[in-house]
LUMVO-663515 format. One line per field, with one value per residue (C-alpha): residue in three letters; residue number from 1; x, y, z; chain. Coordinates in nm, 4 decimals. Example, Ala and Ser with C-alpha at 12.3 -4.5 7.8 and 13.67 -1.06 7.14 Angstrom:
BEGIN
aa	(Ala:Ser)
i	(1:2)
u	(1.2300:1.3670)
v	(-0.4500:-0.1060)
w	(0.7800:0.7140)
ch	(A:A)
//
This chain:
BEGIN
aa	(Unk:Unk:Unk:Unk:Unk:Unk:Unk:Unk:Unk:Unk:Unk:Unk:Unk:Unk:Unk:Unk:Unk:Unk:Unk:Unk:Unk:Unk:Unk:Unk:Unk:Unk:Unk:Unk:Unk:Unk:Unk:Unk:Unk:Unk:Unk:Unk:Unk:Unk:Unk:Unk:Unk:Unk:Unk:Unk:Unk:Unk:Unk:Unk:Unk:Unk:Unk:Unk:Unk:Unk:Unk:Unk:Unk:Unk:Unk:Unk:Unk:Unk:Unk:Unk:Unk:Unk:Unk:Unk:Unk:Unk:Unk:Unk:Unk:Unk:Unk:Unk:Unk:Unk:Unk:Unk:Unk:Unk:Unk:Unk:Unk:Unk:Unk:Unk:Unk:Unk:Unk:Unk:Unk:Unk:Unk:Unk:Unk:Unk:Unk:Unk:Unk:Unk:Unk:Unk:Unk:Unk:Unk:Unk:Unk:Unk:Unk:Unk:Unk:Unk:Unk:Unk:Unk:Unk:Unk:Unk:Unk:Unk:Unk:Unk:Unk:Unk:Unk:Unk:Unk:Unk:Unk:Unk:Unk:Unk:Unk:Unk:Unk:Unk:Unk:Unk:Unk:Unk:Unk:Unk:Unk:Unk:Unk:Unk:Unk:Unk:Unk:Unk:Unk:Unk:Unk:Unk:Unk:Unk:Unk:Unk:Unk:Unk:Unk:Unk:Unk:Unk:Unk:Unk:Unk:Unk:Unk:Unk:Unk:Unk:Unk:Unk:Unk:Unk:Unk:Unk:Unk:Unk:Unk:Unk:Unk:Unk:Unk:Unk:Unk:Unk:Unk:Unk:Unk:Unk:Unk:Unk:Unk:Unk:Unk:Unk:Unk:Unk:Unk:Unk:Unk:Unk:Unk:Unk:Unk:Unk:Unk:Unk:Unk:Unk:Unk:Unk:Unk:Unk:Unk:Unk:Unk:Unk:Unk:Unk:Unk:Unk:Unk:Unk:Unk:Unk:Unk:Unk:Unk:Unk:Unk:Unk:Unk:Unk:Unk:Unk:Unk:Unk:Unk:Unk:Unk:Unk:Unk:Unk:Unk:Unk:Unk:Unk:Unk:Unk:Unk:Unk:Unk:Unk)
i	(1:2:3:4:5:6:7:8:9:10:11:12:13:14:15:16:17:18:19:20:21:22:23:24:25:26:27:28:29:30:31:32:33:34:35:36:37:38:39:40:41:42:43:44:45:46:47:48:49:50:51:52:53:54:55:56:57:58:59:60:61:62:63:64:65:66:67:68:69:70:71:72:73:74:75:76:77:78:79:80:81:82:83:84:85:86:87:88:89:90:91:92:93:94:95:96:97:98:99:100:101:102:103:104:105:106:107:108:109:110:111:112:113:114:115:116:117:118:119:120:121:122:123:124:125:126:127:128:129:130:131:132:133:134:135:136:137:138:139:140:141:142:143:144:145:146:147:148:149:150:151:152:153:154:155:156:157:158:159:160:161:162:163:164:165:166:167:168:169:170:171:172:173:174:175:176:177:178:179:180:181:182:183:184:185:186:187:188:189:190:191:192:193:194:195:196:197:198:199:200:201:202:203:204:205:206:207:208:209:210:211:212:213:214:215:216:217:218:219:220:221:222:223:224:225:226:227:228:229:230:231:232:233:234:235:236:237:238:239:240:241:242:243:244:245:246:247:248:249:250:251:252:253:254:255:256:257:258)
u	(5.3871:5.5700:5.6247:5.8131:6.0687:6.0456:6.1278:6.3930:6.5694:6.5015:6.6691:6.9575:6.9693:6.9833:7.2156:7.4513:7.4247:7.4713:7.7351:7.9258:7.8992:8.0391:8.3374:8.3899:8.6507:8.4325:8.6352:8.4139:8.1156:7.8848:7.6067:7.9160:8.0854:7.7214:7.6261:8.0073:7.8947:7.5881:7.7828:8.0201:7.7633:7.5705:7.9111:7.9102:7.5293:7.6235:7.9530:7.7092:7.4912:7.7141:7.8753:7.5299:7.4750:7.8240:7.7649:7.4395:7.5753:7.8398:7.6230:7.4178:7.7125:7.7828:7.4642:7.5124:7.8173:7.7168:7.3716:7.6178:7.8250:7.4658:7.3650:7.7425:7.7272:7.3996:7.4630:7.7665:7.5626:7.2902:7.6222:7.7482:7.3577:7.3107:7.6183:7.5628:7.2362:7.3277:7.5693:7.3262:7.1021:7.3831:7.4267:7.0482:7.0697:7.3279:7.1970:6.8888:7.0212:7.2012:6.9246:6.6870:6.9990:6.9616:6.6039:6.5649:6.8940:6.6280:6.3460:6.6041:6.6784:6.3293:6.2231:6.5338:6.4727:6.7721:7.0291:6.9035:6.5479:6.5851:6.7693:7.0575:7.3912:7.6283:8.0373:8.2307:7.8918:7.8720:7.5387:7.4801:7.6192:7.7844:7.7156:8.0087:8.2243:8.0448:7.7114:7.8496:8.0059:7.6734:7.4636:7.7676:7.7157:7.3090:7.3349:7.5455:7.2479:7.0302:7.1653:7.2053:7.5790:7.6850:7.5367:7.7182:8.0086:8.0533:7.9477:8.2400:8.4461:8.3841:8.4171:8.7475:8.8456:8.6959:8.7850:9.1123:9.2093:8.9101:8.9345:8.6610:8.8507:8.9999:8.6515:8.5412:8.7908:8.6595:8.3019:8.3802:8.5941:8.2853:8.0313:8.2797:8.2905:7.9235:7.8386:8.1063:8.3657:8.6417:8.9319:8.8066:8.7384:9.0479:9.2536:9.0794:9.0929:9.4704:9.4462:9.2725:9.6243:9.8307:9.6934:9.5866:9.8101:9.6838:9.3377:9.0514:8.9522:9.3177:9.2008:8.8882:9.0531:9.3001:9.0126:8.8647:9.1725:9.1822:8.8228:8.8575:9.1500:8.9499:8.6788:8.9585:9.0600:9.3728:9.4107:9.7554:9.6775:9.4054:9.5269:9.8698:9.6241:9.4416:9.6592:9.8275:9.4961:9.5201:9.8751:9.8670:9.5216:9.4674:9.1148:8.9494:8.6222:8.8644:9.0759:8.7987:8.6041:8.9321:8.9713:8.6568:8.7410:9.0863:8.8626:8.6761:8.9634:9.1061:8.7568:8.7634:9.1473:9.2570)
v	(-16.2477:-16.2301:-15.7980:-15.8161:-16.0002:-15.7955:-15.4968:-15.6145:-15.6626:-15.3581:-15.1986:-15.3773:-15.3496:-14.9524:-14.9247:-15.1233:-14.9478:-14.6449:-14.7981:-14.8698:-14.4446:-14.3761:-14.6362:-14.4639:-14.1674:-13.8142:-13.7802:-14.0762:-14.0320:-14.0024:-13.7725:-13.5240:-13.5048:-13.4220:-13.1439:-13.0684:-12.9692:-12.8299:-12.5362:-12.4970:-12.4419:-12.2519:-12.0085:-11.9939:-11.8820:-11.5763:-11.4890:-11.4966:-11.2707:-11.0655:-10.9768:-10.9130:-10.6057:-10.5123:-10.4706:-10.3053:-10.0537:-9.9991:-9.9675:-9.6986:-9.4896:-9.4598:-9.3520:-9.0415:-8.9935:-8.9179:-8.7457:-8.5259:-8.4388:-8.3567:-8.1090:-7.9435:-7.8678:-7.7486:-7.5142:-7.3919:-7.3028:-7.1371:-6.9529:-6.8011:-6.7449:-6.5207:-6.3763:-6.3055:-6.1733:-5.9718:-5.7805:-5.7627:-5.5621:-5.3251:-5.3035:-5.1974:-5.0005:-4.8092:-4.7240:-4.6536:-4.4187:-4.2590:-4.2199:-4.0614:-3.8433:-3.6968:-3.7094:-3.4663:-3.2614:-3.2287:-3.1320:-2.8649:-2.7323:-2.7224:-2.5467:-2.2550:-2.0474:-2.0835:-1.7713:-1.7626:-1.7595:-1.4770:-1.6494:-1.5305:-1.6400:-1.6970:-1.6350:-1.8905:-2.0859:-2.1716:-2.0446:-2.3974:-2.6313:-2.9577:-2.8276:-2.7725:-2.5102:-2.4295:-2.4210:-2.1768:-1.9524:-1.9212:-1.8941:-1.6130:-1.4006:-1.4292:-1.2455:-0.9897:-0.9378:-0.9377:-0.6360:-0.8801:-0.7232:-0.8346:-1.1432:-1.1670:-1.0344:-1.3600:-1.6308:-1.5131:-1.4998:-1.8573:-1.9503:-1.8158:-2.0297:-2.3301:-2.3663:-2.1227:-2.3434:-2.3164:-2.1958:-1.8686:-1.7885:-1.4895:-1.3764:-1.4462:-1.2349:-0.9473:-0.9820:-0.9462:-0.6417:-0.5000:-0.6190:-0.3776:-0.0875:-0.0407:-0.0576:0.2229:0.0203:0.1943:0.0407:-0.2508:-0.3007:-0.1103:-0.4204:-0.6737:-0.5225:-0.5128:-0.8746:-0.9351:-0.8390:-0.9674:-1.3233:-1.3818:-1.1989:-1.1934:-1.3102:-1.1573:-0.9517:-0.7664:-0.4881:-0.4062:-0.4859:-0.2195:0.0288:-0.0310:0.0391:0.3547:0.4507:0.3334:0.5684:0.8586:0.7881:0.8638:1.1149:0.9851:1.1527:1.1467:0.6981:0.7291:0.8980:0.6832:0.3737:0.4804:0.6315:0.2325:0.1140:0.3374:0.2112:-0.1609:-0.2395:-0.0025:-0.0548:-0.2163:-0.1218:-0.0674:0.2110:0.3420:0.3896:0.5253:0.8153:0.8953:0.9322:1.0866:1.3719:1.4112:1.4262:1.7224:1.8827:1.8925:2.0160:1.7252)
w	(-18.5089:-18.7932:-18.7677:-18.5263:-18.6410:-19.0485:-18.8201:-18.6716:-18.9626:-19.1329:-18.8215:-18.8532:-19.2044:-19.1680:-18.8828:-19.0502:-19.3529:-19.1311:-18.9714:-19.3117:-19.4135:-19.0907:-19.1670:-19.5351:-19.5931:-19.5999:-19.9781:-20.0899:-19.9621:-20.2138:-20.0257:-19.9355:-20.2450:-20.4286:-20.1603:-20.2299:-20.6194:-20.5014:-20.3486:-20.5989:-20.8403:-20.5657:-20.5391:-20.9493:-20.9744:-20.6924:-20.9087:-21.2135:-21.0232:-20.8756:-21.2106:-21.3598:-21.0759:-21.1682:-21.5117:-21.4950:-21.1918:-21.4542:-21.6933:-21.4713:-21.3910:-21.7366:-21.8235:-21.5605:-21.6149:-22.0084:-21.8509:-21.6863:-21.9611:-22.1157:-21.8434:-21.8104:-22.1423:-22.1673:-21.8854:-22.0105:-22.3141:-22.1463:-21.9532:-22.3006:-22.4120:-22.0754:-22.1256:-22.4709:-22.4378:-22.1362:-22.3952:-22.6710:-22.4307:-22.3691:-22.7372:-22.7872:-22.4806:-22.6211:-22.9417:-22.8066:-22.5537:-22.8722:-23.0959:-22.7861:-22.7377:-23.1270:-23.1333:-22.8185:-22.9939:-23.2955:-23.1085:-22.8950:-23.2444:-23.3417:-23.0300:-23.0723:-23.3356:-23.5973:-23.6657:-23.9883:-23.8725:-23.6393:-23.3389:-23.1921:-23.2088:-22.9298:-22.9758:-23.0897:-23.2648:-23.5806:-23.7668:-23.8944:-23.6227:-23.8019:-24.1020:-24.3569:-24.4486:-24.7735:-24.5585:-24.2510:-24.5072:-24.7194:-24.3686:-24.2971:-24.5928:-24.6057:-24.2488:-24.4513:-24.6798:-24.4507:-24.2773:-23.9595:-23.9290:-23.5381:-23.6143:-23.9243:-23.8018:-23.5130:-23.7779:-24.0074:-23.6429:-23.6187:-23.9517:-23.9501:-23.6451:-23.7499:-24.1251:-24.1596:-24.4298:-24.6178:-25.0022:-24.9013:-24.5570:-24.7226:-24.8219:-24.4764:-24.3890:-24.6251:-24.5529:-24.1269:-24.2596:-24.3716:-24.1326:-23.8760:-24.1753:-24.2439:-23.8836:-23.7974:-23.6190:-23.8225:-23.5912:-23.6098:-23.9856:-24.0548:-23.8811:-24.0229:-24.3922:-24.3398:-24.2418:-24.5843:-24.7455:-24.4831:-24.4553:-24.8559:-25.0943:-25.4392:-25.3130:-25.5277:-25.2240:-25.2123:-25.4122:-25.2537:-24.9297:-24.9918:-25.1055:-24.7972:-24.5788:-24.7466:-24.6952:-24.2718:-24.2656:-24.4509:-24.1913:-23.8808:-24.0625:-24.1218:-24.4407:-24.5489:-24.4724:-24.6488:-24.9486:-24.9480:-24.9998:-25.2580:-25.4802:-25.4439:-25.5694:-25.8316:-25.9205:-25.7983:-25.9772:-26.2341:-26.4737:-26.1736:-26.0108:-25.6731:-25.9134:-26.0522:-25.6456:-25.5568:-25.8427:-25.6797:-25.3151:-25.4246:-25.6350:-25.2927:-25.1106:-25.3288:-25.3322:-24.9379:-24.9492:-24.7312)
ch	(A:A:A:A:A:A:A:A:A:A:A:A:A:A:A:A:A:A:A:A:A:A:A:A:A:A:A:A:A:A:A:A:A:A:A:A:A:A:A:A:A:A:A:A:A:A:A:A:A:A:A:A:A:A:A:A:A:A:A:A:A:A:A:A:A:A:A:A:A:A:A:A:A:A:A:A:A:A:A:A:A:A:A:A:A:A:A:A:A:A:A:A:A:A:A:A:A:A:A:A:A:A:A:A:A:A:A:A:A:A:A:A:A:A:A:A:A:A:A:A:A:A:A:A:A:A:A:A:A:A:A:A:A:A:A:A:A:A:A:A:A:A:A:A:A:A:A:A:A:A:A:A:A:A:A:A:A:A:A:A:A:A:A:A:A:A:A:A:A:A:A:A:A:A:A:A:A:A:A:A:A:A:A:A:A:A:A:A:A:A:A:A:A:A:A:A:A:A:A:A:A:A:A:A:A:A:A:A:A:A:A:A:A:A:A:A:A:A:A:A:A:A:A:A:A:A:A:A:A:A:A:A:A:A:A:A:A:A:A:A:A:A:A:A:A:A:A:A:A:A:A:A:A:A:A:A:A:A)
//
């Protein structure tokens, strides 16, 4: 049949074509240098591909790095916000603790009667506690008029102590002279009348001070004292009410024959 033989050929025809590729140099062969570009463009796709992760890792880490920037930042400033409120609280803690402090001073005033209103008043207290000088010396002197003389008598103390600069400190001085007279503490007043003259020459007290040292010593009985001092009134401050108080006691004096 005629198959037989068409087959024959077609064998032949293949093995020698097969036969011929395996005679030609590998460098020329067609199929090999084709699947040879196939992998080189194969090996340029991966590169491609590669480069592209690359990028967009890159890309990625960049984007945390910056997140991270983001969040240090923000948690330093929530750092200084702490710390700054933390300090602000201390702040309002403080001058809340202050004002409470005043408030319950106010209410300790309120609640203990004032000198002035009939409380008592410890040594070395001012009558009017922070108050000025003008203010303790007027609280000072309405004692005096109010016949309140021991009480009197420590508020000038003090006032003395804590203002012995003060322009009225020589009539503070006076007015705890005679806090001591009119309460019979003759020693006592006769000391601090002396002080009067001692401690503020040419004050507008000396005159009565120096009355009043004579009338201390007439009250000891110190009579030639007491007559010494007044007859200086008489001399040093003539036409005064303090002369005219002493031509009085003098006139006594002689009436009594001492």
């Amino acid at each position: 049949m005629h198959c037989v033989p068409q087959r024959a050929g077609l064998l032949t025809a293949a093995l020698a074509l097969a036969g011929c590729s395996a005679l030609m140099d590998p460098a020329e062969d067609p199929v090999i240098i084709r699947l040879g570009e196939i992998d080189q463009r194969l090996q340029a796709v991966e590169r491609v591909v590669q480069n592209q992760s690359l990028v967009e890792l890159a890309r990625q880490v960049s984007a945390l790095e910056r997140r991270a920037d983001e969040l240090q930042g923000r948690t330093e400033e929530l750092g200084y916000g702490s710390t700054r409120t933390a300090e602000r609280q201390r702040e309002l803690y403080a001058d809340l603790d202050g004002r409470i402090q005043a408030l319950e001073a106010d209410l300790d005033a309120l609640s203990t009667p004032n000198v002035l209103d009939g409380g008592a008043l410890a040594p070395g207290e001012l009558p009017v506690p922070g108050g000025s000088a003008v203010d303790n010396y007027d609280a000072a002197f309405e004692l005096i008029k109010e016949q309140r003389y021991d009480m009197a008598a420590l508020a000038f103390q003090q006032f003395l102590v804590t203002y012995p600069d003060s322009d009225r400190a020589a009539n503070a001085q006076y007015w705890l002279a005679e806090a001591y007279y009119v309460t019979n503490r003759f020693e006592e007043a006769l000391e601090a009348f002396e002080l009067v003259r001692q401690n503020y020459p040419g004050s507008s007290k000396d005159a009565d001070a120096l009355l009043k040292v004579g009338y201390c010593n007439y009250e000891l009985e110190r009579w030639d004292a007491a007559r010494t001092a007044l007859v200086r009134v008489q001399s040093d401050f003539p036409d005064t009410t303090a002369a005219r108080f002493a031509d009085q006691r003098l006139e006594r004096m002689d009436a009594d024959g001492v």
